[in-house]
C-alpha positions as CSV (number, residue, x, y, z in Angstrom):
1,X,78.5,12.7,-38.0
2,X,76.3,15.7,-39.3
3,X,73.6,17.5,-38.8
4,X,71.7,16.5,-42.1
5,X,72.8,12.9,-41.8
6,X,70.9,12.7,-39.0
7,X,67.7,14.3,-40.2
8,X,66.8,11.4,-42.0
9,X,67.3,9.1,-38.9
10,X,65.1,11.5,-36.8
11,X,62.6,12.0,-39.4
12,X,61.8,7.9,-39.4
13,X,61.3,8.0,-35.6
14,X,57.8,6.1,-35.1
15,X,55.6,9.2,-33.4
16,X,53.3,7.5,-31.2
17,X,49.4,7.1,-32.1
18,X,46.9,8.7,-29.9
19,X,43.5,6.9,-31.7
20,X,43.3,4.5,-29.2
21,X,43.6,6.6,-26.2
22,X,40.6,8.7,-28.1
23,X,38.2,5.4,-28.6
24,X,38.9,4.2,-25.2
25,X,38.1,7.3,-23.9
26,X,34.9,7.8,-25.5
27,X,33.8,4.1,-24.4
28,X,34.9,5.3,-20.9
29,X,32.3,8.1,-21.6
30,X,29.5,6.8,-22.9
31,X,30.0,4.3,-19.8
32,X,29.7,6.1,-17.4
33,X,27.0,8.7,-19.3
34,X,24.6,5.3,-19.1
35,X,25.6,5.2,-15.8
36,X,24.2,8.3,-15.0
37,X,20.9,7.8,-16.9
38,X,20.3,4.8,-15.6
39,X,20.8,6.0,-12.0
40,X,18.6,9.4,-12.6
41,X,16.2,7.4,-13.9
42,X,15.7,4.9,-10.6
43,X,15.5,8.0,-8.6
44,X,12.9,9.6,-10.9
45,X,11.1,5.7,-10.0
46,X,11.6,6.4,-6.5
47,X,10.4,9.8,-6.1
48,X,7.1,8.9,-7.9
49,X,6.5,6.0,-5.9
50,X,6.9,7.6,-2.8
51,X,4.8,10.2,-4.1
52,X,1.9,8.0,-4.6
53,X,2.5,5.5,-1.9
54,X,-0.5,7.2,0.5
55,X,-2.6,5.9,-2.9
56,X,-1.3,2.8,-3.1
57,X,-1.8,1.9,0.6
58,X,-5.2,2.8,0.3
59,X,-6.1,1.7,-2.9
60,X,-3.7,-1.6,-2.4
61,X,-3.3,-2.9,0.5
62,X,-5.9,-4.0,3.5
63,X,-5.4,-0.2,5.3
64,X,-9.1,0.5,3.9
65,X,-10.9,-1.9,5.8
66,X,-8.7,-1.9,9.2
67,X,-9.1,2.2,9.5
68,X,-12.8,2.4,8.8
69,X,-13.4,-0.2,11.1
70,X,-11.6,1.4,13.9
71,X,-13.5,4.7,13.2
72,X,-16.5,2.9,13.3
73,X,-15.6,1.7,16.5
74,X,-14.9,5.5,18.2
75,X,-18.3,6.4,16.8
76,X,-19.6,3.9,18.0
77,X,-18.6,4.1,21.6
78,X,-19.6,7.7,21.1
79,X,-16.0,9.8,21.5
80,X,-15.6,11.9,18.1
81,X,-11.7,12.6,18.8
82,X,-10.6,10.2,21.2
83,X,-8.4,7.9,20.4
84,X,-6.8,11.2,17.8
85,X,-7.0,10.1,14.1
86,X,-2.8,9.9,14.4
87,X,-3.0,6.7,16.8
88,X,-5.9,5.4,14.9
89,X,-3.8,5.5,11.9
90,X,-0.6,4.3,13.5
91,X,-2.8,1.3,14.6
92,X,-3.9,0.6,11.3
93,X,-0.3,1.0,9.7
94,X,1.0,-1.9,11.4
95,X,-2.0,-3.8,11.0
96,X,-1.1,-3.6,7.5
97,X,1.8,-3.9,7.9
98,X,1.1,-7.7,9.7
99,X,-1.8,-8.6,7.1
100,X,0.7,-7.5,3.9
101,X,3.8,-9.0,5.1
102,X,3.3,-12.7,2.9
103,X,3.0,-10.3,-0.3
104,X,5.3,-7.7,0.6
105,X,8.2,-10.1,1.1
106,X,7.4,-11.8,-1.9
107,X,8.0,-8.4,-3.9
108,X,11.0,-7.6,-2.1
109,X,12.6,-10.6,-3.2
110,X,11.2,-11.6,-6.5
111,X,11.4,-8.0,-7.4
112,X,12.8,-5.3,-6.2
113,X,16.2,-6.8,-4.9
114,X,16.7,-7.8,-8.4
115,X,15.8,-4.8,-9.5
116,X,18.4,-3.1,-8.0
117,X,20.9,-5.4,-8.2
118,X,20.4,-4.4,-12.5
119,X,19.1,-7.9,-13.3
120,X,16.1,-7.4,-14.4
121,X,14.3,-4.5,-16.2
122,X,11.9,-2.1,-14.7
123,X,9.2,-4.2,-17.0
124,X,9.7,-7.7,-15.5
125,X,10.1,-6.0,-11.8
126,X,6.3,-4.3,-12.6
127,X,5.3,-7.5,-13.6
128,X,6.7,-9.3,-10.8
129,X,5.6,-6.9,-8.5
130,X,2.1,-6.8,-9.5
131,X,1.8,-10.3,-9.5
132,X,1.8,-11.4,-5.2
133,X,-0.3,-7.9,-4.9
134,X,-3.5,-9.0,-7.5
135,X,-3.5,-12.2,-5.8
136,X,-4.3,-11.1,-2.8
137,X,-6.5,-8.7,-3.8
138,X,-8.3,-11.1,-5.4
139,X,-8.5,-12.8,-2.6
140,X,-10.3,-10.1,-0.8
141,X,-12.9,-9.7,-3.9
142,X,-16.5,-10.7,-4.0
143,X,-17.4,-11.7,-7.7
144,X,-20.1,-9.4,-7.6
145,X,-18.2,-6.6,-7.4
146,X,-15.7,-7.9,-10.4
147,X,-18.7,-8.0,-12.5
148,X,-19.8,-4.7,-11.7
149,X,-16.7,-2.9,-12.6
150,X,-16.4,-4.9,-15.5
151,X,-19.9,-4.1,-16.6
152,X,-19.2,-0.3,-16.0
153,X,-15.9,-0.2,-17.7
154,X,-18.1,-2.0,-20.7
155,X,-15.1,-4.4,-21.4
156,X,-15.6,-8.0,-22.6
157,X,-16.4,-11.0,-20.2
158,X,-13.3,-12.2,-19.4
159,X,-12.6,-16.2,-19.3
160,X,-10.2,-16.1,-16.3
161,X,-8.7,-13.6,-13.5
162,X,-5.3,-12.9,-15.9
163,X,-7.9,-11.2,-18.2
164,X,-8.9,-8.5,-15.7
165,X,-6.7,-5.7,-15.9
166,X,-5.9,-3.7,-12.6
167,X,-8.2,-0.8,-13.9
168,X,-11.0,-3.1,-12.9
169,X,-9.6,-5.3,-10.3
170,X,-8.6,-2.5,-7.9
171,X,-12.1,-0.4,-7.4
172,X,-13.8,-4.0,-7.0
173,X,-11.1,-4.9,-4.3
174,X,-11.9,-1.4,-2.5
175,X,-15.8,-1.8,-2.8
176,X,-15.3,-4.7,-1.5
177,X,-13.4,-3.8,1.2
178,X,-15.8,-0.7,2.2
179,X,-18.5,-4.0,2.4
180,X,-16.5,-6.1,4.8
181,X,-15.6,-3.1,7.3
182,X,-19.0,-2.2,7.4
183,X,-20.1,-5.3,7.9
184,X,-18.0,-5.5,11.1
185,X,-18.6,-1.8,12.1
186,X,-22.4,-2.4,12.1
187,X,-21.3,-5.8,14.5
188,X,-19.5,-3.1,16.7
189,X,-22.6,-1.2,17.0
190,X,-24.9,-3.2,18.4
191,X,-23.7,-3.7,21.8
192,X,-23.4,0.1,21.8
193,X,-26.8,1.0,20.7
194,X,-28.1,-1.8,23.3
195,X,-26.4,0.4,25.9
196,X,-27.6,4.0,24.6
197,X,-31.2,2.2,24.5
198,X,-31.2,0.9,28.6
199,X,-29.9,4.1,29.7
200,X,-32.7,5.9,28.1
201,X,-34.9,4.0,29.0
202,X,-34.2,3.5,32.6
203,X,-33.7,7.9,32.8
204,X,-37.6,8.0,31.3
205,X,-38.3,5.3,33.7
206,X,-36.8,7.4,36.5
207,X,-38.4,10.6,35.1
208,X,-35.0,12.1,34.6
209,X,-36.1,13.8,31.2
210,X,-33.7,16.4,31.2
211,X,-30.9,14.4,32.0
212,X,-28.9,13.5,28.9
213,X,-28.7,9.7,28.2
214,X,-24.6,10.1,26.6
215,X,-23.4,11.3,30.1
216,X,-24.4,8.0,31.5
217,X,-24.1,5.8,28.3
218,X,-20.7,6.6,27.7
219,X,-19.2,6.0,30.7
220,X,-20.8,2.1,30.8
221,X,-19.8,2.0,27.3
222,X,-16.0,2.5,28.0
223,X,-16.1,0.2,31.1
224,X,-17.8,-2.6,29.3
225,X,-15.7,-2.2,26.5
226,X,-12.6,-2.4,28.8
227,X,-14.0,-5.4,30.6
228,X,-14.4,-7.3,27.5
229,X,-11.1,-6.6,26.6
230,X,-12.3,-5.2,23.1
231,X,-9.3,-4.0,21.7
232,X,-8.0,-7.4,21.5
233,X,-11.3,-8.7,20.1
234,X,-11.3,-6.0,17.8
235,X,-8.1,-6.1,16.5
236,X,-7.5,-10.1,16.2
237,X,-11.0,-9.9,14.3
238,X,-9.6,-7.5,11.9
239,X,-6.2,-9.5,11.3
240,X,-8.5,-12.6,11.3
241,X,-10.6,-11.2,8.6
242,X,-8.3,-11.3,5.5
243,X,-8.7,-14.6,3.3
């Protein structure tokens, strides 16, 4: 056989198509380029959060009222930096912590799990989300102060709570909250101020004028607040104290 009869032969060899390698590819691409957004975009969602999560405790979440209360209480018993603001706020974290854990659950599962498992959208997990947190907020919230915020926002009356937005509903739950711990911080201080008030008296009774009454008061203050066991009163009050 020759050369040239075999030119046609070779010449009507199928070559082999490489389109579908290049579409598959591309998918492959624009898979995993999804992927990537998708991914940088949960850790953008992250990042921010954590960034405002001192906020959102305090604007949120029942930390407010349990850390005021508490530094009530070392004013009141007269020591400015003992117990150290770190303990006082370690105290108050798991506080919350105890008081939040109904609603915080709730988000974790309705919520977030889903959320990360992809199957729901970062819309329905807000929604979700926000939902377990208003309602105890609104809990927590005298109408008084809802119709003060609305007033000064100068939106209309709404019919029910699902017409207050959050931009209302949270300063209202955090006046609110600044009421009730002072409410129990001015509680607090009157067994205190009963104490400063026999000491000085007794000392002028004595004529021990230059004697200062805080030398003896606080002293009796610590030991009756020991004897009373007051940090358990104290603290199952607080926990006691959320609706």
């Amino acid at each position: 056989m020759s050369v040239a009869s075999l030119k046609p032969v070779l010449s009507s060899k199928p070559v082999p198509s490489t389109t579908h390698q290049v579409s598959s590819t591309s998918k492959q691409k624009a898979g995993s380029g999804l992927t990537d957004t998708s991914q940088a975009v949960k850790v953008v969602l992250a990042l921010t959060v954590l960034a405002l999560l001192p906020s959102l405790l305090i604007c949120l979440t029942s930390f407010l009222r349990i850390v005021i209360v508490l530094s009530m209480l070392r004013h009141a018993i007269g020591m400015q930096e003992t117990p150290p603001n770190s303990a006082l706020i370690g105290i108050a974290l798991f506080l919350t912590m105890f008081v939040m854990s109904a609603p915080l659950q709730t988000v974790n599962q309705d919520a977030f799990q889903p959320y990360m498992e992809g199957s729901i959208s970062a819309e329905i997990a807000y929604e979700r989300a926000a939902l377990p947190i208003r309602e105890f907020m609104v809990r927590q919230t005298r109408e008084q102060d809802l119709a003060l915020m609305v007033e000064l926002s100068k939106a209309p009356q709404p019919s029910r709570m699902e017409d207050i937005s959050n931009v209302q509903l949270i300063p209202a739950f955090m006046l609110s909250e600044l009421r009730a711990a002072f409410q129990i911080g001015f509680v607090i201080f009157l067994p205190f101020l009963l104490i400063d008030l026999i000491v000085s008296s007794v000392l002028m009774a004595l004529g021990m004028m230059m004697m200062p009454p805080v030398s003896i008061a606080l002293p009796l203050k610590i030991l009756m607040f020991i004897l009373v066991d007051g940090w358990n009163l104290i603290l199952r009050a607080l926990v006691g104290s959320f609706h």
